[in-house]
C-alpha positions as CSV (number, residue, x, y, z in Angstrom):
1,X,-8.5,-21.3,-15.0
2,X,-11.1,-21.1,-12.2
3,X,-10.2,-19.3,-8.8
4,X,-12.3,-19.6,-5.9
5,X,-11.7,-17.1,-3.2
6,X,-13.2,-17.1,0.9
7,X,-15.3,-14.4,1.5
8,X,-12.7,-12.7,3.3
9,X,-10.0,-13.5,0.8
10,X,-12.3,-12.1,-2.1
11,X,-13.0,-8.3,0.0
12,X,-9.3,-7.9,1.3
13,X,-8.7,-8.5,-2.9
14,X,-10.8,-6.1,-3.6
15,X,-9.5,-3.9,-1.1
16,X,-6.2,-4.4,-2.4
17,X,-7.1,-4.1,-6.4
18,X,-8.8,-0.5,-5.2
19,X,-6.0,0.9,-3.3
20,X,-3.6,0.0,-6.7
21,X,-6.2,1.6,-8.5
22,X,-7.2,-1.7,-10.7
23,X,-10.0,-4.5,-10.9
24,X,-10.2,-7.4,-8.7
25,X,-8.9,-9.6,-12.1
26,X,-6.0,-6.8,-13.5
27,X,-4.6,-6.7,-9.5
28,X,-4.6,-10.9,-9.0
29,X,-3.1,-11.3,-12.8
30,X,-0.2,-8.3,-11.8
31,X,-0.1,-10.1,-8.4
32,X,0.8,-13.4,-10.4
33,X,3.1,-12.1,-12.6
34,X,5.2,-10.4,-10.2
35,X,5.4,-13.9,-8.1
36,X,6.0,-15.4,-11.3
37,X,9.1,-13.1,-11.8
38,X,9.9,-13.0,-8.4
39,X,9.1,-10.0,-7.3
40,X,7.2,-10.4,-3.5
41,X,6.0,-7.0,-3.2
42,X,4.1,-7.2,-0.2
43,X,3.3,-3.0,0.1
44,X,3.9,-1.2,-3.3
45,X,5.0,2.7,-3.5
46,X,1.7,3.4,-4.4
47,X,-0.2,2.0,-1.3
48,X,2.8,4.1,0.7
49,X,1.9,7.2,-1.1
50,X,-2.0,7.2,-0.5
51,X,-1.5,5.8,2.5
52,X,0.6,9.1,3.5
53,X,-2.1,11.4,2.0
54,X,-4.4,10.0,4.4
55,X,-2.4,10.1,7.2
56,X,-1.2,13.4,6.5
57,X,-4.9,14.3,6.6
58,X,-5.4,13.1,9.4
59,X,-2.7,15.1,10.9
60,X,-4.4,18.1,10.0
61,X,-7.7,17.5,11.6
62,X,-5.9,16.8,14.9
63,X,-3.4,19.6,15.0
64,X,-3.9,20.7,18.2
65,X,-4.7,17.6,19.7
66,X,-3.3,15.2,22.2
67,X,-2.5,12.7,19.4
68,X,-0.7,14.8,17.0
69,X,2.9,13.6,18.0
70,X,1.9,9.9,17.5
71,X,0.7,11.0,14.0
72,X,3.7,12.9,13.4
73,X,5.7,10.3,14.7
74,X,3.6,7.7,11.9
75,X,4.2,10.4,9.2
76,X,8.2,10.2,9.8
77,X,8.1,6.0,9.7
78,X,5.9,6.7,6.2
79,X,8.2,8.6,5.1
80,X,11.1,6.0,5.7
81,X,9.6,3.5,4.4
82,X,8.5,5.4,1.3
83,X,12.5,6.4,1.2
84,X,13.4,2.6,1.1
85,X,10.5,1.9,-1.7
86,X,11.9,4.2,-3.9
87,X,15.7,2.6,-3.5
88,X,14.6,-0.7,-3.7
89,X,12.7,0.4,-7.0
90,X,15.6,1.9,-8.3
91,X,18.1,-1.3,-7.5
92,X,15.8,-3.0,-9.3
93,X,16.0,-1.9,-12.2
């Protein structure tokens, strides 16, 4: 099978297959498998959990600054959407 990606489509794959923590090829055949199954995941709990890390680091570089309640406010949406993750992983099963 031969895949030919844009550009574009190729980097935001990469980007993708790095934030999961996989190659390009291991992220794309996970990708297809899920589809396959029918699984449409379009954020994973992983990407939810790094992507809290950073934004809680974030947080902490601008503690005392003007835009500390509109990360706080991001941290609490994270945090519910991390919440949902989690039950939709376990009704899942």
């Amino acid at each position: 099978m031969l895949l030919r990606f844009s550009e574009e489509e190729f980097a935001l794959a990469r980007t993708r297959a790095e934030l999961a923590g996989l190659a390009v090829g291991a992220w794309i055949g996970e990708a297809v498998l899920d589809a396959a199954h029918g699984e449409h995941r379009a954020v994973g709990l992983p990407d939810l959990l790094r992507l809290h890390a950073d934004v809680t680091l974030v947080a902490g570089l601008l503690d005392n600054s003007e835009r500390a309640d509109q990360v706080a406010d991001l941290l609490r949406r994270l945090d519910r959407a991390i919440d949902s993750a989690v039950l939709a992983a376990g009704t899942a099963r």
